[in-house]
N, C-alpha and C positions, 0 to 999 in steps of 0.2 A: 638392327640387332639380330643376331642369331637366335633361333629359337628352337623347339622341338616338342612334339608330342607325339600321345599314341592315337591321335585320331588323324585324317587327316581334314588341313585345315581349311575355314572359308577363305578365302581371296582376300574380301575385303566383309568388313564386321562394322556396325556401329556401335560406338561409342556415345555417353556424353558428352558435347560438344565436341566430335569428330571420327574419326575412323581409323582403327587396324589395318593397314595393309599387309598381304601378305606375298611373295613371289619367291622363287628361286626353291620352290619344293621339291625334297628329294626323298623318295621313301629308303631306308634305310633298315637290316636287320643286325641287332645289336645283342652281344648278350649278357645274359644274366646273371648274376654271381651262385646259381644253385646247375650251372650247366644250358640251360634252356637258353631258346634265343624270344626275342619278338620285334615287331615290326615296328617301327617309328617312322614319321616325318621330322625333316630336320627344311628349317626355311628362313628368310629372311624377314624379319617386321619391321613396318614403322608405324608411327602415329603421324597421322594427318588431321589437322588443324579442321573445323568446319569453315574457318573465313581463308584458308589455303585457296590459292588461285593454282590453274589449270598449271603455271609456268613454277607454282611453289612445290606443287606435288613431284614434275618432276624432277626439280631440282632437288628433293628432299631423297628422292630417291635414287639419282646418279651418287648425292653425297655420300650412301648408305652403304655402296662401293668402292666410290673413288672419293680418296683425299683432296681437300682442292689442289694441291700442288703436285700431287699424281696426276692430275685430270690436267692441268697445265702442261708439263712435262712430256704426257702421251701428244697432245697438241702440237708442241714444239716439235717434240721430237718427228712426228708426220710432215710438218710443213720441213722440217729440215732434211726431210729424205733419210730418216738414222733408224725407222722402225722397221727393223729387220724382221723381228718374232710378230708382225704385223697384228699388235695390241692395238692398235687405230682400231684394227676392221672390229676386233671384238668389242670396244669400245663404243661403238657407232653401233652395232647391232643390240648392246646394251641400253643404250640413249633410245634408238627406237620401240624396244622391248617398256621400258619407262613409258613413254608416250602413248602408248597404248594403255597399259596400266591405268596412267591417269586420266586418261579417257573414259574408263571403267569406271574409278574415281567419282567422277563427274557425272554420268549416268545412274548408279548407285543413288548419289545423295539426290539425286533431282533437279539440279541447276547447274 
């Protein structure tokens, strides 16, 4: 879910029974309806489950991006040789950006 504030945000937050993730933060200056501007973050969030498994966080967060049948599609379209605009690569840098992530995840919460 997209999100935004004027602070910028923690990474990851606890919750009751789970966790805020946060990634894809972009500071941002926006303006005001009397003329003035101010600064915001604009980022990505999910909620993570506390019984979420290492492989649920990051599934939850490639989903947060990619539609399953985008994520399919970009798949196919690689093994078929047809990824011209090379969305693979970004895709894969995406997956491992995740994985990291929920590695954070996972050290955060303690197990």
């Amino acid at each position: 879910m997209k999100s935004q504030s004027k602070n910028s945000p923690q990474e990851i937050e606890a919750l009751q029974g789970g966790h805020l993730v946060r990634f894809n933060v972009v500071q941002v200056t926006v303006p005001n309806l009397d003329g003035t501007t101010e600064t915001q973050f604009q980022y990505d969030e999910i909620k993570i489950e506390t019984v979420d498994t290492r492989d649920d966080i990051i599934n939850k967060i490639i989903a947060s991006q990619y539609e399953p049948s985008a994520e399919t599609a970009l798949i196919n379209n690689h093994i078929a040789n047809v990824d011209t605009a090379n969305n693979y690569g970004a895709y894969q840098t995406f997956r491992t950006s995740a994985k990291a992530l929920a590695d954070k995840v996972i050290a955060f919460r303690g197990f």
